[in-house]
C-alpha positions, 0 to 999 in steps of 0.5 A: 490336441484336437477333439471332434465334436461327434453328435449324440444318437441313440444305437451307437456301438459300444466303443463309439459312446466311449470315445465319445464321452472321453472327447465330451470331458476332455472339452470340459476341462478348463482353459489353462496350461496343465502342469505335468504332475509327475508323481501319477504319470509314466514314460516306459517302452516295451522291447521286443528282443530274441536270444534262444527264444523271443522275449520282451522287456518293459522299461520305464524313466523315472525323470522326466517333466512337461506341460500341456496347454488347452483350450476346450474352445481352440483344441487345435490350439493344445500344445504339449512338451515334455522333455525325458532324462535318459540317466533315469531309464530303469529296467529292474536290471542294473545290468540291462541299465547299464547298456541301455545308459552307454554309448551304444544306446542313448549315452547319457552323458553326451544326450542326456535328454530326450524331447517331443514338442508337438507341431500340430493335431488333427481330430478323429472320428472315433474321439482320439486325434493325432499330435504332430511333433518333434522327437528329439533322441541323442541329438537326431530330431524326426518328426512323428504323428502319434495317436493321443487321447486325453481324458478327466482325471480318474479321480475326478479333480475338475482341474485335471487332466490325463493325456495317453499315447502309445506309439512305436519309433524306429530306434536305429533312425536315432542313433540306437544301434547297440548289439548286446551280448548276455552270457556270451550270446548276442541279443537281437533287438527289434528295430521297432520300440513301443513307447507309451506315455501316460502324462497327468497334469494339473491345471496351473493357476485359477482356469480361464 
């Protein structure tokens, strides 16, 4: 993941001092490999859907395990890999669940998995940078840029980090075409997904 350095000046905007002191702690961390702490992170997605009326629906998986290698000296070096169990995918609907774990949508049995490897990043102007890498979804790999930012632990451990994104994917490019029906009427579902990441990390063994 990459963050510029942006000089400090006197008058900036509001949101321009933000991102500027997110990206000066994120190049504070140690160097090292940030084990994924699963406990505080989230992998969920919002769903956009119609019926009688449009509607959206949160989900989130509860499963799911990665790393994030940095280096506040190369952060375009940073890496980031996390692979999702789809069975875990959770609604607070066992019947929603169900669907959402059949053939239809991502078959848990046959792709039991989903996986994003970054490839490359590029830093921003405003103190975020976006990650380059491979989504992998029921077997259909996509290559994606997605914006992320990553910041101090709010709890203030210095050997920990919180990497965020949030982004939409195309579900139909991966295979996730289900058509549901609910009480007999057929639900339309948006082709677009919001996918949202909240990765906290750990740094693993003594910082370099």
């Amino acid at each position: 993941m990459t963050l510029a350095r942006l000089p400090i000046v006197m008058f900036l905007p509001a949101w321009l001092v933000l991102s500027t002191s997110s990206m000066a702690e994120a190049q504070a961390l140690p160097t090292g490999v940030y084990t994924l702490n699963r406990a505080a992170s989230a992998v969920g997605f919002t769903i956009s859907a119609s019926m009688l009326f449009k509607f959206k629906e949160d989900g989130s998986f509860k499963d799911f395990t990665g790393n994030l290698s940095y280096d506040p000296a190369r952060p375009a070096d940073t890496q980031m890999d996390l692979t999702v169990y789809t069975a875990s995918v959770n609604t607070h609907n066992a019947e929603h669940d169900q669907l959402l774990k059949s053939g239809d949508f991502f078959d848990v049995d046959e792709f039991p998995t989903m996986h994003f490897v970054s490839a490359s990043t590029t830093p921003k102007p405003d103190g975020t940078f976006s990650m380059t890498g491979d989504m992998t979804i029921r077997g259909i790999t996509k290559r994606l840029t997605i914006p992320v930012r990553m910041r101090r632990d709010s709890a203030g451990n210095p050997f920990s980090a919180v990497f965020e994104s949030t982004f939409q994917i195309d579900r139909t490019q991966f295979g996730l075409n289900g058509a549901p029906k609910f009480g007999g009427l057929k639900v339309s579902i948006s082709k677009k997904v919001d996918v949202h990441i909240a990765m906290a990390t750990t740094l693993n063994g003594p910082p370099r």
